[in-house]
C-alpha positions in Angstrom: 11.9 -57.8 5.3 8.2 -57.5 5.7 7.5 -59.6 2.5 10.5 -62.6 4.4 7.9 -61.9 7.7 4.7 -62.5 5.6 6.1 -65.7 4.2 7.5 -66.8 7.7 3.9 -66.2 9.3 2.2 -67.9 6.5 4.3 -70.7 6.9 4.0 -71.5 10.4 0.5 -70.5 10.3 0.2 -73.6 7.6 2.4 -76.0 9.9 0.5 -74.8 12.7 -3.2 -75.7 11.2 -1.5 -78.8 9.4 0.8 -80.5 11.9 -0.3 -79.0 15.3 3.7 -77.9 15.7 3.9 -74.6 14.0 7.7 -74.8 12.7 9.0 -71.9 10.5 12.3 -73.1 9.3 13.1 -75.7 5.9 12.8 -79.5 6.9 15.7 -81.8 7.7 15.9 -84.7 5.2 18.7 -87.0 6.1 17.5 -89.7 3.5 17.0 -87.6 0.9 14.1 -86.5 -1.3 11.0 -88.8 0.1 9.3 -90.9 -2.5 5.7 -88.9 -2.1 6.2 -84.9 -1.9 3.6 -83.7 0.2 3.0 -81.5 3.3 3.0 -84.4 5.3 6.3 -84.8 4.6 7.5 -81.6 4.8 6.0 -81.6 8.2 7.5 -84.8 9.2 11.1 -83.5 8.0 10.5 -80.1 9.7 9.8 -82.4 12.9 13.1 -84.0 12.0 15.0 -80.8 12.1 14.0 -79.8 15.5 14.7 -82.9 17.1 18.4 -83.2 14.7 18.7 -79.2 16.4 17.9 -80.5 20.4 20.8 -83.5 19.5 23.7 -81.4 19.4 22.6 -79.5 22.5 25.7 -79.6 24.6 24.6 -81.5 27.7 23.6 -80.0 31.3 22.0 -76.9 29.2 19.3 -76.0 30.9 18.8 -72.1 30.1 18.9 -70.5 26.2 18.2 -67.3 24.6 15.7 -68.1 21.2 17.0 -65.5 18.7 15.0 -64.6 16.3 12.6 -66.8 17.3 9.8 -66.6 14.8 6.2 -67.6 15.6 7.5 -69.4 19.0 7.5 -73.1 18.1 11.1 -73.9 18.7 10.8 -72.4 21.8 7.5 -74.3 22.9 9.0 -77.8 22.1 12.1 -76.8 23.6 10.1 -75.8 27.2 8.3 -79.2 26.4 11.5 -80.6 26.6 12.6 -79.2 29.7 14.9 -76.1 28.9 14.0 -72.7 30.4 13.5 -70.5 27.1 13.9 -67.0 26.9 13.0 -65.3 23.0 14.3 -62.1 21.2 12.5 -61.4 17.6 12.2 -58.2 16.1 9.3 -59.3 14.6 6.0 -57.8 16.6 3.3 -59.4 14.9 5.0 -62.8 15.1 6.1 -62.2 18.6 2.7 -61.7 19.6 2.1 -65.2 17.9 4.6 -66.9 20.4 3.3 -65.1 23.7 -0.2 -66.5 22.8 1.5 -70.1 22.3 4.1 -70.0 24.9 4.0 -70.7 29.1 2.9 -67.1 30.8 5.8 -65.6 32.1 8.0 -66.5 29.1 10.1 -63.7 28.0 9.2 -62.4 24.7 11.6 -59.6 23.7 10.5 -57.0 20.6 13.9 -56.2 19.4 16.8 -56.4 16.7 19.7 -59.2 18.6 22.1 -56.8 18.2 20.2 -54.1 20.1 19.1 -56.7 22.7 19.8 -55.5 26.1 19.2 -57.8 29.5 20.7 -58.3 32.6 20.0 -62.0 32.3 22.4 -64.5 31.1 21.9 -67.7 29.8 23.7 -71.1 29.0 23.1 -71.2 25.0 22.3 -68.6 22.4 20.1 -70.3 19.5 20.0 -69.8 16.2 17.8 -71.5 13.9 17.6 -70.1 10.8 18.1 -66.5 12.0 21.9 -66.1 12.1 22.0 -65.1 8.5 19.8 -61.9 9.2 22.3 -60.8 11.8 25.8 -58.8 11.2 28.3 -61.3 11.8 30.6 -59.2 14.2 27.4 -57.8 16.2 26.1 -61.2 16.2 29.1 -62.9 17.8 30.3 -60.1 20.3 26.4 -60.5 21.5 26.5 -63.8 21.8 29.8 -62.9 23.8 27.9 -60.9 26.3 24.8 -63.3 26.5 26.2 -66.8 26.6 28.0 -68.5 29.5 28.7 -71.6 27.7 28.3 -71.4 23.9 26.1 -71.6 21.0 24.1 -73.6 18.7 23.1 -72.8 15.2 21.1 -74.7 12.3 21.9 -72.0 9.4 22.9 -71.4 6.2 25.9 -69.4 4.5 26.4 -67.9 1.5 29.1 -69.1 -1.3 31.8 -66.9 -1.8 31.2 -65.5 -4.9 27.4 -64.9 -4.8 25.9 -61.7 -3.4 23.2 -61.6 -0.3 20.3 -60.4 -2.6 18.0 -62.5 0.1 19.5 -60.9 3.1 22.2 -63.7 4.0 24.8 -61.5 5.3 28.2 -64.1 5.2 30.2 -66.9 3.9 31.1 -70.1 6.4 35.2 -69.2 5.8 34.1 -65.5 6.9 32.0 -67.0 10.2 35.1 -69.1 11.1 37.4 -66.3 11.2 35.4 -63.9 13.5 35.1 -67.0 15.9 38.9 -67.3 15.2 39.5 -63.2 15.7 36.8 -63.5 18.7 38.7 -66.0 20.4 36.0 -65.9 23.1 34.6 -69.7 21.5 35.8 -72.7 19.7 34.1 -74.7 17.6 33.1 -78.4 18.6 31.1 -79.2 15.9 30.4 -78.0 12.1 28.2 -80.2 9.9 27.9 -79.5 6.1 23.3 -80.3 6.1 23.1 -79.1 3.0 21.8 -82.0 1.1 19.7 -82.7 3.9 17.8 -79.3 3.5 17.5 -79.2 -0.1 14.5 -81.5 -0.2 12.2 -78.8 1.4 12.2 -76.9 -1.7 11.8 -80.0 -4.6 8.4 -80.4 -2.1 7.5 -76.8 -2.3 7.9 -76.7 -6.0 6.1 -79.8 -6.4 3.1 -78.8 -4.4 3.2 -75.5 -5.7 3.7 -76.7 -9.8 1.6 -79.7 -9.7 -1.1 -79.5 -7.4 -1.9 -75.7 -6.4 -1.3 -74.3 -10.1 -3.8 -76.9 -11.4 -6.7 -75.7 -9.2 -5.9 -71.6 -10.0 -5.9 -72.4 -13.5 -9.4 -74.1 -13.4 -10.8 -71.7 -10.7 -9.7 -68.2 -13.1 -11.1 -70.4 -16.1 -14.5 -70.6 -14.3 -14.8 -67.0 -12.7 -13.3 -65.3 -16.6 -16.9 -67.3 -17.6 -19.0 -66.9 -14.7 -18.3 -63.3 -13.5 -15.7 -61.7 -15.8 -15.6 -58.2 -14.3 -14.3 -59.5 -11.2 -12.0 -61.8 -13.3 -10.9 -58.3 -14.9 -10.5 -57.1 -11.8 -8.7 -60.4 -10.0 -6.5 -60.6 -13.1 -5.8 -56.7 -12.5 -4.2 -57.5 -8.9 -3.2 -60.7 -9.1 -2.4 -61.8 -12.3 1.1 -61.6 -12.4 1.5 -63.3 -9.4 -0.9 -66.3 -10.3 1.4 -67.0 -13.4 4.1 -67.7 -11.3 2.7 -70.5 -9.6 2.9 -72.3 -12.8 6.7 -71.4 -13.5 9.0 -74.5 -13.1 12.3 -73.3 -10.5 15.9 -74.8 -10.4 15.4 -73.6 -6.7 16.8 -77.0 -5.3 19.7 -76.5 -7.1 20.1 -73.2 -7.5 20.2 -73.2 -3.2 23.0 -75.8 -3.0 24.8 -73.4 -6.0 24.6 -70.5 -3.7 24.6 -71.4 0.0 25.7 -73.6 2.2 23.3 -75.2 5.3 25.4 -76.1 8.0 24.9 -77.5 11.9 27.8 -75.7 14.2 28.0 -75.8 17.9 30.3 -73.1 19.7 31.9 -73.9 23.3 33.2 -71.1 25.7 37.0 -71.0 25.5 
């Protein structure tokens, strides 16, 4: 998990320095793959998922619980919005991320969801790309305890058939029965986004294949020639790495193949 938190970070961090918005989670493509693949895109269409995410907001919400809520930028734009925004992440370094981006006196909590514990309650729990991560049971008796009206997540399952090698923890059929066993929640809402989502990683390929492996390739050309025992030495630690930048991934596809992305919204029963 602290290589997923690394990549997180580095993510927002980019969105951050880029966009000005800081957003952690894959972009929202409702028109498909854009004609030019850039980061402006990607940060338009991670734009596009918040605001697809605030939509299906049941209405007269005005309190929700953040889980696992990164680097803070949900949360910001949802207090922008209007909505009083408590977070729970058992990330510290990116919690410490959202308290230096958030209101003072937002509640930043350091722990797992299912270990949460508060006295508060609050309208919604949120997920956004965080549910996977989470014990399905634990996740849902939680949200149980800490919801008074329901819950919102923008997530992704796993197929049945492929294993969780990258930590997501259930199928959709397996969510729907524990809401079904539950019986605390019904659904009003379930959206198949997977198409939408799968653009994010045709853009990340692109600007990883065609623009960033271009420049390493030059740049270890000119150090091997211009100081080649620290290209030794770069090639040493890195190497391996580098050479993957230039590797051509099915990862579009191969996503769709193995998960599903899906928009669900949970009412109280």
């Amino acid at each position: 998990m602290k290589l997923k938190n690394l990549e997180l970070e580095a993510t927002a961090l980019m969105s951050e320095v880029i966009f000005g918005h800081g957003f952690a989670h894959y972009g929202y493509f409702p028109d498909g793959v854009p004609e030019v693949l850039s980061a402006e895109a990607m940060g338009r269409a991670q734009q596009a998922y918040f605001e697809k995410l605030v939509q299906v907001i049941p209405d007269e919400v005005t309190s929700i619980l953040d889980v696992g809520s990164g680097t803070g930028a949900n949360a910001r734009a949802l207090i922008a919005r209007g909505f009083d925004v408590t977070c729970v992440s058992p990330s510290v370094q990116m919690n410490e991320m959202a308290r230096a981006k958030l209101p003072p006196g937002t509640g930043v909590h350091d722990a797992l969801f299912e270990a949460f514990e508060s006295d508060a309650r609050f309208d919604i729990c949120l997920f956004a790309e965080s549910f996977h991560y989470i014990d399905l049971e634990a996740a849902l008796a939680q949200v149980n305890r800490y919801a008074t009206r329901g819950m919102v997540m923008f997530d992704y399952f796993r197929r049945p058939g492929f294993a969780h090698g990258d930590g997501t923890r259930g199928t959709h059929q397996a969510f729907l029965d524990a809401v079904a066993a539950q019986g605390a929640f019904r659904i009003i809402s379930d959206e198949d986004m997977t198409d939408a989502i799968t653009p994010t990683f045709v853009i990340h390929e692109s600007i990883k294949n065609d623009k960033v492996a271009p420049f390493i390739t030059r740049f270890r050309a000119e150090i091997g020639r211009e100081y080649p025992w620290r290209a030794w030495l770069m090639e040493k630690m890195l190497g391996r790495a580098l050479d993957k930048l230039n590797r051509r991934t099915d990862r579009a596809e191969k996503f769709a193949r193995e998960h599903e992305y899906r928009l669900v919204v949970l009412e109280r029963v």
